[in-house]
mmCIF file of the N, C-alpha and C atoms, coordinates in Angstrom:
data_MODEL
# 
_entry.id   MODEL 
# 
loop_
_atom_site.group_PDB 
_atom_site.id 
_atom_site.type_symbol 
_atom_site.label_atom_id 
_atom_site.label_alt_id 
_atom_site.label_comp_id 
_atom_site.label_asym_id 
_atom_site.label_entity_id 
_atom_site.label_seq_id 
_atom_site.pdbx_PDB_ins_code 
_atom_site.Cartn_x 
_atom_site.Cartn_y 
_atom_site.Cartn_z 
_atom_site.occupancy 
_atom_site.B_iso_or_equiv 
_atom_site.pdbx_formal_charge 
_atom_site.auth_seq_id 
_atom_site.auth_comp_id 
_atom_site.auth_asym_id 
_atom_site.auth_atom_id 
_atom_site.pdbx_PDB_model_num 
ATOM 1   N N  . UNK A 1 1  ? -103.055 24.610 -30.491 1.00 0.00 ? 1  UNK A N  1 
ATOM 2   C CA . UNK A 1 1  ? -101.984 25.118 -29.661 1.00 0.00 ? 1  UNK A CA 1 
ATOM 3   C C  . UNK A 1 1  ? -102.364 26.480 -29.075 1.00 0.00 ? 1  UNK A C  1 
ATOM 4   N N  . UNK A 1 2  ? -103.034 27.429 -29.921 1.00 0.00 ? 2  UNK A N  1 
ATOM 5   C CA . UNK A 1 2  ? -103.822 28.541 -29.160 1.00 0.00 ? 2  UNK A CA 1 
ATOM 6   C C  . UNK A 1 2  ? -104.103 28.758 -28.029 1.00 0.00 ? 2  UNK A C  1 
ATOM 7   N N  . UNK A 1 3  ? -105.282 27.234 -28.307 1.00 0.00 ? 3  UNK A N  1 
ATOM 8   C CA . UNK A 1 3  ? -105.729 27.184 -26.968 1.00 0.00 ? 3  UNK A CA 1 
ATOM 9   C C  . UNK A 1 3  ? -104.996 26.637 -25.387 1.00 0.00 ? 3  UNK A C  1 
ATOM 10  N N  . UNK A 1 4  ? -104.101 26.069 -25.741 1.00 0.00 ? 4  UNK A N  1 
ATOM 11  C CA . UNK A 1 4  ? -103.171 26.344 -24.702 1.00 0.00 ? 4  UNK A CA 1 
ATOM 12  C C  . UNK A 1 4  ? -102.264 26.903 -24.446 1.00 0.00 ? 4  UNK A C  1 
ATOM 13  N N  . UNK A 1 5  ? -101.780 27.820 -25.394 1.00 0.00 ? 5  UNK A N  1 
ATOM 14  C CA . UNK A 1 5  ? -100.925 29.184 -24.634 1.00 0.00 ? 5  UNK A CA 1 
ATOM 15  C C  . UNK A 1 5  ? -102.154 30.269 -24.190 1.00 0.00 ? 5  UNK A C  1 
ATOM 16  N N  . UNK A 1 6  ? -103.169 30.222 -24.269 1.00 0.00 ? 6  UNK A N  1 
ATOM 17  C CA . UNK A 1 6  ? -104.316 31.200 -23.736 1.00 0.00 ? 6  UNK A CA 1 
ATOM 18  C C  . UNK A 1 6  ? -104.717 30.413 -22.323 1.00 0.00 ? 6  UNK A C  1 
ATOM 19  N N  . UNK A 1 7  ? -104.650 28.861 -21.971 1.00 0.00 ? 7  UNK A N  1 
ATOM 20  C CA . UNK A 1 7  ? -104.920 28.518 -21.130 1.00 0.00 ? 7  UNK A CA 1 
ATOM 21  C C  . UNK A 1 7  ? -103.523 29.034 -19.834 1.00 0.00 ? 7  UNK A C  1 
ATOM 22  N N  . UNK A 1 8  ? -102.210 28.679 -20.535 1.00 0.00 ? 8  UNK A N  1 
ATOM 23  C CA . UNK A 1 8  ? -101.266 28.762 -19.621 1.00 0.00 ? 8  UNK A CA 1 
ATOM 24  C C  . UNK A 1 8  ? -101.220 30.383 -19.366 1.00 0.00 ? 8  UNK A C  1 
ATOM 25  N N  . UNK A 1 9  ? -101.272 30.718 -20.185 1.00 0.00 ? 9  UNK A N  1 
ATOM 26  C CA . UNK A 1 9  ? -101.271 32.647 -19.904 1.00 0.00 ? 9  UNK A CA 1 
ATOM 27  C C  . UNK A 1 9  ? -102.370 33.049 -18.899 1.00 0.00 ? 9  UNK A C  1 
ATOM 28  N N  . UNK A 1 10 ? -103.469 32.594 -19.047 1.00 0.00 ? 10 UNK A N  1 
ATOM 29  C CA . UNK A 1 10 ? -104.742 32.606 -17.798 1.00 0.00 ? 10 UNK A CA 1 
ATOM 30  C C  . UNK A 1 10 ? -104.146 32.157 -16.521 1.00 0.00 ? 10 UNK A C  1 
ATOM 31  N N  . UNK A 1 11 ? -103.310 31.170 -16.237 1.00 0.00 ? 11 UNK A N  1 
ATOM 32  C CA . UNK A 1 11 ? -102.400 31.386 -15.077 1.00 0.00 ? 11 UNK A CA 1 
ATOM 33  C C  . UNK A 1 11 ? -101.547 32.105 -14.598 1.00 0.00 ? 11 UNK A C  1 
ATOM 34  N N  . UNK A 1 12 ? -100.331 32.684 -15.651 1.00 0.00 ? 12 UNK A N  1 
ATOM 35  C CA . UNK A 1 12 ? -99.270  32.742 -15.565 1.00 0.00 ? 12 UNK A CA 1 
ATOM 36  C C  . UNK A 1 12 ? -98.974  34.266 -15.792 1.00 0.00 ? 12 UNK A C  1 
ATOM 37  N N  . UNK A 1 13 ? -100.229 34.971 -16.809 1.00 0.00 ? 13 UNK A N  1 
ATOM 38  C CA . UNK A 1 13 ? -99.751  36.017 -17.812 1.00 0.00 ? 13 UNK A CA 1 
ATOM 39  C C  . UNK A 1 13 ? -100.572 36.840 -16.767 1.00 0.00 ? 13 UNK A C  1 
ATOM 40  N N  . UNK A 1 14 ? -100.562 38.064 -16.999 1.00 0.00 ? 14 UNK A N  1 
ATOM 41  C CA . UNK A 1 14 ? -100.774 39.459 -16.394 1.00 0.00 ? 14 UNK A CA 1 
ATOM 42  C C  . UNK A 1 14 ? -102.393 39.165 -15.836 1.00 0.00 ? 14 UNK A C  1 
ATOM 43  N N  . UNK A 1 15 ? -103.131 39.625 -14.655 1.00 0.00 ? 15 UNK A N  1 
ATOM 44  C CA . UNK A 1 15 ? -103.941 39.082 -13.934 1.00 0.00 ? 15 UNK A CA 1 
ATOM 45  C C  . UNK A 1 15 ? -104.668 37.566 -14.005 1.00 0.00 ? 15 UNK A C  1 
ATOM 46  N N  . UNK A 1 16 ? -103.860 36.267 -14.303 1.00 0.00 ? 16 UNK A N  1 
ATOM 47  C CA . UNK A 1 16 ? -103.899 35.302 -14.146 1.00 0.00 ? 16 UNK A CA 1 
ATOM 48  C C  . UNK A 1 16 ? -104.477 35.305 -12.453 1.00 0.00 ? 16 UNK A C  1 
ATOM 49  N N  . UNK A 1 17 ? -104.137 33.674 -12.564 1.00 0.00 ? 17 UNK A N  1 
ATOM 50  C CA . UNK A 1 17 ? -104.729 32.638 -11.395 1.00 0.00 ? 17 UNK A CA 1 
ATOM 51  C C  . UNK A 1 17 ? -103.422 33.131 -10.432 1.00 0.00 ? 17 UNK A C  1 
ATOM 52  N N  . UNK A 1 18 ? -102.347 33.183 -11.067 1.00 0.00 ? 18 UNK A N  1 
ATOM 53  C CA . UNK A 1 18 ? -100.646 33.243 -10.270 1.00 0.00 ? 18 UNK A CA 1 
ATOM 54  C C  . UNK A 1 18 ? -100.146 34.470 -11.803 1.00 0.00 ? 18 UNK A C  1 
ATOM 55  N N  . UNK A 1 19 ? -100.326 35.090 -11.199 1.00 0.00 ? 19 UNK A N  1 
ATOM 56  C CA . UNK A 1 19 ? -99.532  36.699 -12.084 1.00 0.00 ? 19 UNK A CA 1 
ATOM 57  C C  . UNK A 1 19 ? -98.304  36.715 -11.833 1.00 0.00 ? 19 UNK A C  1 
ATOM 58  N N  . UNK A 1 20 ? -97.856  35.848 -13.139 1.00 0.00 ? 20 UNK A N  1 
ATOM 59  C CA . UNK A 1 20 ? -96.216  35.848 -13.358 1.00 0.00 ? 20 UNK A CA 1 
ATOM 60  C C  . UNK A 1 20 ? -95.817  37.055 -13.922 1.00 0.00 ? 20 UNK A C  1 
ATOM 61  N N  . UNK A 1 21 ? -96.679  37.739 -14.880 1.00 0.00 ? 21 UNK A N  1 
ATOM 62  C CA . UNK A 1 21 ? -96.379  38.543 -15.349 1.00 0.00 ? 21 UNK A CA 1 
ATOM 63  C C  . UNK A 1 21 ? -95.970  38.089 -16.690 1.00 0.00 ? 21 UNK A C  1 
ATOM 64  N N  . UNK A 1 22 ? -95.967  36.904 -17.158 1.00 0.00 ? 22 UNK A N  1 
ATOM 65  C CA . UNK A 1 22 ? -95.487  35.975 -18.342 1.00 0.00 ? 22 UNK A CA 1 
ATOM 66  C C  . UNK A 1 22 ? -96.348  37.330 -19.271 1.00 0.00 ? 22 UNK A C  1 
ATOM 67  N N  . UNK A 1 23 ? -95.371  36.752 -20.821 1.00 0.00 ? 23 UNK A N  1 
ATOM 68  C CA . UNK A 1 23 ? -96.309  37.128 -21.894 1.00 0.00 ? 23 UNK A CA 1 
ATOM 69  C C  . UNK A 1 23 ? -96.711  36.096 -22.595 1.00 0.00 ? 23 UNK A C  1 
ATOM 70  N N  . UNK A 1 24 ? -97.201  36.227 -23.781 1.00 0.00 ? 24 UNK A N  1 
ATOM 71  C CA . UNK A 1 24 ? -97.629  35.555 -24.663 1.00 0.00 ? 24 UNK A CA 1 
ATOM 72  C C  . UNK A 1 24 ? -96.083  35.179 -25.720 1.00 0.00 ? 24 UNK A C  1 
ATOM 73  N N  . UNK A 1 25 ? -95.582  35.871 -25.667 1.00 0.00 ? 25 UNK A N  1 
ATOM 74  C CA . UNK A 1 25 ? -94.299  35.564 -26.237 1.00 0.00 ? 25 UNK A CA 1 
ATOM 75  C C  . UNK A 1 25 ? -93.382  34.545 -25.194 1.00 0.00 ? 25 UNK A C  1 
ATOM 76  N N  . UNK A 1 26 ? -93.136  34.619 -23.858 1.00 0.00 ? 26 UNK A N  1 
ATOM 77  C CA . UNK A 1 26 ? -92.393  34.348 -23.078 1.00 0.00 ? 26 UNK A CA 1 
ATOM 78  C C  . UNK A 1 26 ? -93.181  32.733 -23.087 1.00 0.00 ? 26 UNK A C  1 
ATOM 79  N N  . UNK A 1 27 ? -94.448  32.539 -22.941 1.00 0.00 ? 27 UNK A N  1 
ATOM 80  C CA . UNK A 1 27 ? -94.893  31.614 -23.009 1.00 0.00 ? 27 UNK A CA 1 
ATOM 81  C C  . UNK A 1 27 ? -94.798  30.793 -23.911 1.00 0.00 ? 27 UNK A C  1 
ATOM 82  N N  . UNK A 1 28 ? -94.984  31.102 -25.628 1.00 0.00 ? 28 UNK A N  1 
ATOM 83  C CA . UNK A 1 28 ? -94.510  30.472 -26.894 1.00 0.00 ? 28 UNK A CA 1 
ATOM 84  C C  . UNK A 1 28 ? -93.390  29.990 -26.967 1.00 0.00 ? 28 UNK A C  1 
ATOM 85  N N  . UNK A 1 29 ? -92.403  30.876 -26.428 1.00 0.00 ? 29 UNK A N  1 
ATOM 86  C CA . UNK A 1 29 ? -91.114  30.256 -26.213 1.00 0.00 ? 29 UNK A CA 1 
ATOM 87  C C  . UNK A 1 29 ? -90.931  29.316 -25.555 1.00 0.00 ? 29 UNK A C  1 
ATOM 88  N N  . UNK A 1 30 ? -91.242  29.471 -23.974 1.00 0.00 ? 30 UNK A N  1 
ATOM 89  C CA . UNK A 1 30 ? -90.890  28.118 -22.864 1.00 0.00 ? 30 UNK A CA 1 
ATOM 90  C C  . UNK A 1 30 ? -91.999  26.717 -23.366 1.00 0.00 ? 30 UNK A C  1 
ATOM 91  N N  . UNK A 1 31 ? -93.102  27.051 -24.442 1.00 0.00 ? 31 UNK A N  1 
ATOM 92  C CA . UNK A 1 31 ? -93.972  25.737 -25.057 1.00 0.00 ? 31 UNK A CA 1 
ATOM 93  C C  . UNK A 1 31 ? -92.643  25.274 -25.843 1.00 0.00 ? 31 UNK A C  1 
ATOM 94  N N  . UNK A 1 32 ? -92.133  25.868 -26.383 1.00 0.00 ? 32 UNK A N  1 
ATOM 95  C CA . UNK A 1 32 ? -91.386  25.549 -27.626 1.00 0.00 ? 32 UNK A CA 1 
ATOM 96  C C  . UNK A 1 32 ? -90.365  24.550 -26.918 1.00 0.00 ? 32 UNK A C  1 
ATOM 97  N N  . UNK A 1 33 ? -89.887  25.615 -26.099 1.00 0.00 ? 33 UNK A N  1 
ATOM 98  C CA . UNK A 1 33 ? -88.641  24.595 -25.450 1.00 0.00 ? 33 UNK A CA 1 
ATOM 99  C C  . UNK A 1 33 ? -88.869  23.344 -24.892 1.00 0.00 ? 33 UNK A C  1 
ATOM 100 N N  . UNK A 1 34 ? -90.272  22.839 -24.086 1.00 0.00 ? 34 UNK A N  1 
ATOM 101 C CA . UNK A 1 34 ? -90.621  22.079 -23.427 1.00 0.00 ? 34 UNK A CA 1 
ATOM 102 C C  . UNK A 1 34 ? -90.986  21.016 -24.742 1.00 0.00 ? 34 UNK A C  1 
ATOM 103 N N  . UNK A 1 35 ? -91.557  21.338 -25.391 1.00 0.00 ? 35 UNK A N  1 
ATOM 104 C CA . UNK A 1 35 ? -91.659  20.920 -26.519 1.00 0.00 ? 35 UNK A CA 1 
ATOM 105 C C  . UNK A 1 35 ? -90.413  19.963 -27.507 1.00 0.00 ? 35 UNK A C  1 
ATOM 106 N N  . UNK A 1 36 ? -89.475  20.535 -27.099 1.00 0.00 ? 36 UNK A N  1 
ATOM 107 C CA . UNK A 1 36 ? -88.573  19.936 -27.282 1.00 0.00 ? 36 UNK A CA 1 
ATOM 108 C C  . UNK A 1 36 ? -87.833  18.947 -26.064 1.00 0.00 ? 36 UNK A C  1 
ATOM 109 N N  . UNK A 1 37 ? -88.020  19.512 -25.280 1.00 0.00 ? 37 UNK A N  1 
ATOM 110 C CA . UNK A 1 37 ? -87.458  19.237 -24.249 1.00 0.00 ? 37 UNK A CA 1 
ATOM 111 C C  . UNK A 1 37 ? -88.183  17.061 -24.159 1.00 0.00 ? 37 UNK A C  1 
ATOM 112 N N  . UNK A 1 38 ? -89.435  17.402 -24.774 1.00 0.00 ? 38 UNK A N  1 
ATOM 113 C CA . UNK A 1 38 ? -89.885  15.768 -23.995 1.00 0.00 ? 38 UNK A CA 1 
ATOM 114 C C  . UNK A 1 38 ? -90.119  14.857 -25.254 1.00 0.00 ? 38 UNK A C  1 
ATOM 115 N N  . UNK A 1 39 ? -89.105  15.308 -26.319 1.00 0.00 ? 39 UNK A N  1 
ATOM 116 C CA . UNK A 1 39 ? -89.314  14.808 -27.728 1.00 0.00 ? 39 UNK A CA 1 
ATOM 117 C C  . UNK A 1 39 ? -90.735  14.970 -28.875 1.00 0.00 ? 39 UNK A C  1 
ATOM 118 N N  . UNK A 1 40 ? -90.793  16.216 -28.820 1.00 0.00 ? 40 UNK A N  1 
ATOM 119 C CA . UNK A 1 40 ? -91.918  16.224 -29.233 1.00 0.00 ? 40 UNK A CA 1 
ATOM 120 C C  . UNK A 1 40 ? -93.364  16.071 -28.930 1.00 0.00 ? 40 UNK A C  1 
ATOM 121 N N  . UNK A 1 41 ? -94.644  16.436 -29.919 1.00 0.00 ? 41 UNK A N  1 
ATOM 122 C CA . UNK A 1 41 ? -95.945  16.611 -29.851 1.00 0.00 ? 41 UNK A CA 1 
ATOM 123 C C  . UNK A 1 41 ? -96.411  15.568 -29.089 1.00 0.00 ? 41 UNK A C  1 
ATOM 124 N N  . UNK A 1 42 ? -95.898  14.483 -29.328 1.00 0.00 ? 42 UNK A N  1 
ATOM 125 C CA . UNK A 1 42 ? -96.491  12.973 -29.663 1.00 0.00 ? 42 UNK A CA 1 
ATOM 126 C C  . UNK A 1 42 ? -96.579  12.876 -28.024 1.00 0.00 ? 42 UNK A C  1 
ATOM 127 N N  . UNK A 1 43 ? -95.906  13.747 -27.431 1.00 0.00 ? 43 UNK A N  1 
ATOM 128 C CA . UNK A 1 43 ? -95.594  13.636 -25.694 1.00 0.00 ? 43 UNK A CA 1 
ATOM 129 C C  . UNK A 1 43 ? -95.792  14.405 -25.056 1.00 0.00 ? 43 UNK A C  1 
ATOM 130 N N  . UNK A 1 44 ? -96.460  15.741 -26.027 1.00 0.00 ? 44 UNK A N  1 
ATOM 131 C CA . UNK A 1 44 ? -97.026  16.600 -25.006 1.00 0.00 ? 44 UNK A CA 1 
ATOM 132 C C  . UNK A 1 44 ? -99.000  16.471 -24.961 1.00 0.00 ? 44 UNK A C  1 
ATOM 133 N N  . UNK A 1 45 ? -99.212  16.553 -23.378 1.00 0.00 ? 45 UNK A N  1 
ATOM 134 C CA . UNK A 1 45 ? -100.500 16.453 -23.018 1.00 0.00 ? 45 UNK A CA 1 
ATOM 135 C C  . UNK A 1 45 ? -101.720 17.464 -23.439 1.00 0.00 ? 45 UNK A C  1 
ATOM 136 N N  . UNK A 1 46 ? -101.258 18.736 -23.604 1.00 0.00 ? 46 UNK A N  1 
ATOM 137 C CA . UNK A 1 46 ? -102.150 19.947 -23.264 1.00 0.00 ? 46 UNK A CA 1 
ATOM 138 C C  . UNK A 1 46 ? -102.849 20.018 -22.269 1.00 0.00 ? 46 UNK A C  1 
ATOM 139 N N  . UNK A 1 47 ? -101.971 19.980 -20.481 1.00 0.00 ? 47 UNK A N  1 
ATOM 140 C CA . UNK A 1 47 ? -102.479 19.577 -19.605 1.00 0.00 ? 47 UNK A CA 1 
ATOM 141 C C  . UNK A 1 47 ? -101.760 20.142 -18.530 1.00 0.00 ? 47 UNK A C  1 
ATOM 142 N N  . UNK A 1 48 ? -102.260 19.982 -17.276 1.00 0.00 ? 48 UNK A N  1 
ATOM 143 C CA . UNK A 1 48 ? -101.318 20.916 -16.426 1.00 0.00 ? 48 UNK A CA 1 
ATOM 144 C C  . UNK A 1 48 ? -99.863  20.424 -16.076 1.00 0.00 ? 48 UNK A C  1 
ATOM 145 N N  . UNK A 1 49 ? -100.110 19.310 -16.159 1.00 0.00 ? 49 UNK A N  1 
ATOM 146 C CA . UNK A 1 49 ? -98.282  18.721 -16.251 1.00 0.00 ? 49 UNK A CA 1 
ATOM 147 C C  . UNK A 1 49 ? -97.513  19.438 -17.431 1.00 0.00 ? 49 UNK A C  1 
ATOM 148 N N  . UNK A 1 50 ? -97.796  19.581 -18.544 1.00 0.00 ? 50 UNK A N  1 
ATOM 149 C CA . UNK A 1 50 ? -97.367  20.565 -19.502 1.00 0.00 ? 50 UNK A CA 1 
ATOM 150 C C  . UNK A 1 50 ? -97.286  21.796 -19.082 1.00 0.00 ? 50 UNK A C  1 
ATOM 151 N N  . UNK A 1 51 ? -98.436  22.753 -18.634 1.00 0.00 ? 51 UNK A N  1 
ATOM 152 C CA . UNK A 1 51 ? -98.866  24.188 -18.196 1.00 0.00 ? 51 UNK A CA 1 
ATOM 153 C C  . UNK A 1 51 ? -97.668  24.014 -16.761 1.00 0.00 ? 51 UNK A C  1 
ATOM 154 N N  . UNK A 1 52 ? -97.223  23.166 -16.337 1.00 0.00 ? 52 UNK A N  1 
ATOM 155 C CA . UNK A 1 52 ? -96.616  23.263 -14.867 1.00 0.00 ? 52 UNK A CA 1 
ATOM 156 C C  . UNK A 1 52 ? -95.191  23.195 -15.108 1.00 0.00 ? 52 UNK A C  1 
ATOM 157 N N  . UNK A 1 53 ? -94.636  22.495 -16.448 1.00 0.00 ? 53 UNK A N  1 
ATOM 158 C CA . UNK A 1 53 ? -93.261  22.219 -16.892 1.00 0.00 ? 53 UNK A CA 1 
ATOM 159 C C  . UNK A 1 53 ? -93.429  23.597 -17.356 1.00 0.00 ? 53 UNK A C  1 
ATOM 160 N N  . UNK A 1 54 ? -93.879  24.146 -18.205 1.00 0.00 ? 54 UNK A N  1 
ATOM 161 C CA . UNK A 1 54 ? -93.876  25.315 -18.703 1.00 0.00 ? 54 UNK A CA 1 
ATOM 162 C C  . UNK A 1 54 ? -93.374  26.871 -17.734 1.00 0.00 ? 54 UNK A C  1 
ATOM 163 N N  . UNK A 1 55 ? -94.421  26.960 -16.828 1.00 0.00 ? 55 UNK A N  1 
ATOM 164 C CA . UNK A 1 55 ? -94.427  27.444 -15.405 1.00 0.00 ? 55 UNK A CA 1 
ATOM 165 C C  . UNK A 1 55 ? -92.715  27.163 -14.922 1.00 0.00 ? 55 UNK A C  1 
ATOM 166 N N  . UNK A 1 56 ? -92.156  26.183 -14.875 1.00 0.00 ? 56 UNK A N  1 
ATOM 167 C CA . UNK A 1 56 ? -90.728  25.967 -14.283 1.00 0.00 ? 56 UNK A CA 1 
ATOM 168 C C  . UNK A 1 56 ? -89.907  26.519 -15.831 1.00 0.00 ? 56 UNK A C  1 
ATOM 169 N N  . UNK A 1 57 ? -90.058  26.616 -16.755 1.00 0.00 ? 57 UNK A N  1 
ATOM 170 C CA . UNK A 1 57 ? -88.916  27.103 -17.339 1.00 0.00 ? 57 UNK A CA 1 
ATOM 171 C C  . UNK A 1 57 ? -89.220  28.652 -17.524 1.00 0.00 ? 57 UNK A C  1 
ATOM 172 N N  . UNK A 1 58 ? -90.672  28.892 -17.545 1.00 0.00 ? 58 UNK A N  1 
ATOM 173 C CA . UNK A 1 58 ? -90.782  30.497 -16.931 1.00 0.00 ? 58 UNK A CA 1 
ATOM 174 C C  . UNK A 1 58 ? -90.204  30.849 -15.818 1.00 0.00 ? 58 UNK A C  1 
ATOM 175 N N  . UNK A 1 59 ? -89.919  30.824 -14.793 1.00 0.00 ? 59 UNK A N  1 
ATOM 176 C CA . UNK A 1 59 ? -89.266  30.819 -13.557 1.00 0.00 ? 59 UNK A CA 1 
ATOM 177 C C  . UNK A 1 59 ? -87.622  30.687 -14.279 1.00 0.00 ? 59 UNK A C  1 
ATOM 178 N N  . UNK A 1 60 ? -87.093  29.391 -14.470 1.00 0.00 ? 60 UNK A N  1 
ATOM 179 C CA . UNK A 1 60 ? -85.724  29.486 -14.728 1.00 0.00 ? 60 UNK A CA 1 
ATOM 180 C C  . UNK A 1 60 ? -85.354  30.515 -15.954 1.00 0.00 ? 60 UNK A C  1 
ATOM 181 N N  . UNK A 1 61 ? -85.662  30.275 -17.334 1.00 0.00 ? 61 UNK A N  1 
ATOM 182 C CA . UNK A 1 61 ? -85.471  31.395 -18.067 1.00 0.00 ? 61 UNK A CA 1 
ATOM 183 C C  . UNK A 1 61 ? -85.162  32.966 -18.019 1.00 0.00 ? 61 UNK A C  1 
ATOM 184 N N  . UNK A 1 62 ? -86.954  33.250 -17.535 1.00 0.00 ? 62 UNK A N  1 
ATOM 185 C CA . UNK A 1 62 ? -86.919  34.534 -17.460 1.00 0.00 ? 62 UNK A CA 1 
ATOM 186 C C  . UNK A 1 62 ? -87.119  35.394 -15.822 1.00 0.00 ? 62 UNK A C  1 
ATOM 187 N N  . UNK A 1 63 ? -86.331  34.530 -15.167 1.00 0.00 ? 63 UNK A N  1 
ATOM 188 C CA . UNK A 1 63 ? -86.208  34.851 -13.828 1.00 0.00 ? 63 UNK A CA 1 
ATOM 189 C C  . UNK A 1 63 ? -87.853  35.232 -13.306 1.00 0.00 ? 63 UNK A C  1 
ATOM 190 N N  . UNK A 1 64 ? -88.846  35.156 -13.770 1.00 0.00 ? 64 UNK A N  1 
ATOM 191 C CA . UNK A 1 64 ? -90.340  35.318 -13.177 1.00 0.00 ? 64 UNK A CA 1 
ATOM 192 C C  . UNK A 1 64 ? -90.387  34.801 -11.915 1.00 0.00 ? 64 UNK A C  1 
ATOM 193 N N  . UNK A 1 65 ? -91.500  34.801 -10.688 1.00 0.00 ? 65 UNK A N  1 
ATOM 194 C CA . UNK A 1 65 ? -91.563  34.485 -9.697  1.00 0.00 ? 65 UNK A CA 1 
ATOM 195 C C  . UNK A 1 65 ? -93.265  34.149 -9.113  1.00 0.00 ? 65 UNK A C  1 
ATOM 196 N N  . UNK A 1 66 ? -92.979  33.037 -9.236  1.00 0.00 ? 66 UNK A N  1 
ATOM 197 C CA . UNK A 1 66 ? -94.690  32.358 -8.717  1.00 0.00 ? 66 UNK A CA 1 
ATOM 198 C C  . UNK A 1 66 ? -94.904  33.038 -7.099  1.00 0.00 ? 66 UNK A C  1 
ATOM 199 N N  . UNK A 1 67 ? -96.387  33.820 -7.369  1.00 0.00 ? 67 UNK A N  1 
ATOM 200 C CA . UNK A 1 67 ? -96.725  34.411 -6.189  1.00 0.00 ? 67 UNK A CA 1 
ATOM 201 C C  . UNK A 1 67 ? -97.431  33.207 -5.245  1.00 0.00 ? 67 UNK A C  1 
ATOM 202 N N  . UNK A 1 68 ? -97.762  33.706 -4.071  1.00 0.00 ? 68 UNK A N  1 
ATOM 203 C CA . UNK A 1 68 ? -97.939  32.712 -2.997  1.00 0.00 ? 68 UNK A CA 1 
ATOM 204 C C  . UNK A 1 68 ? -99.303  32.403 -3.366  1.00 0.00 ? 68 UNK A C  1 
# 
């Protein structure tokens, strides 16, 4: 799981691909939720469809804003 909150943060987190400005906390959280959100492990990918659901509840949550 590390390795994909270090992957989604390389997008999302402070000079990422798209500098949300996310943290590492903000990110653990919206895994968590998504995580729940699609019933569990058994259904999550570690993949950008995951990293991209993630990305949308960063945005709704914590009001963040995907740069152009």
């Amino acid at each position: 799981m590390q390795n994909f909150i270090d992957y989604v943060y390389n997008f999302y987190g402070r000079h990422g691909i798209y500098d949300m400005r996310a943290t590492r906390t903000m990110i653990c959280n919206s895994t968590n939720k998504h995580i729940n959100q699609i019933g569990g492990l058994v259904n999550f990918g570690y993949d950008s469809t995951d990293r991209e659901a993630i990305r949308d509840i960063l945005i709704k949550d914590y009001s963040l804003i995907q740069p152009d």
